[in-house]
Phi, psi and omega in degrees: 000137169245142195227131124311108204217105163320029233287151178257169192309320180283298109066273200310327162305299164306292163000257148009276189301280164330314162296349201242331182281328188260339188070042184218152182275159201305296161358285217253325187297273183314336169265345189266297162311328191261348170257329151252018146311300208293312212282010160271342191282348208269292173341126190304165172287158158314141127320132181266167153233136196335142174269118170253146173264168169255081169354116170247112175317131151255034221033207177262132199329164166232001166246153182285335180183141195247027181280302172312074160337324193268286211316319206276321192303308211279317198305314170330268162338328160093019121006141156262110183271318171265000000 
């Protein structure tokens, strides 16, 4: 089949730069890219696998009840809150 196929500048640079690493004509470059593009765009995606976090002891609470804001803010802050 023959075509036209506009390409944009950066495209055409890798093009380029790949052919001169391969010895291969534009042809033979542009169906070998376009065959395996197409077969990744095609492909089911991989499985992934589930992200897990890994639990960390923080020890034991050093305030008695974080319901007081203003008390935990001042113990935080290093206040003599009483």
């Amino acid at each position: 089949m023959r075509t036209t196929l506009t390409l944009d500048d950066d495209v055409s640079a890798l093009l380029a730069r790949f052919r001169r690493g391969r010895k291969a004509g534009l042809k033979q470059v542009v169906n070998e890219a376009l065959r395996q593009g197409l077969r990744q765009m095609t492909a089911p995606p991989a499985p992934r696998r589930p992200y897990r976090t890994r639990p960390v002891s923080l020890g034991r609470c050093l305030i008695g009840s974080l319901d007081d804001v203003s008390e935990t803010l001042a113990i935080a802050e290093g206040e003599n809150f009483r």
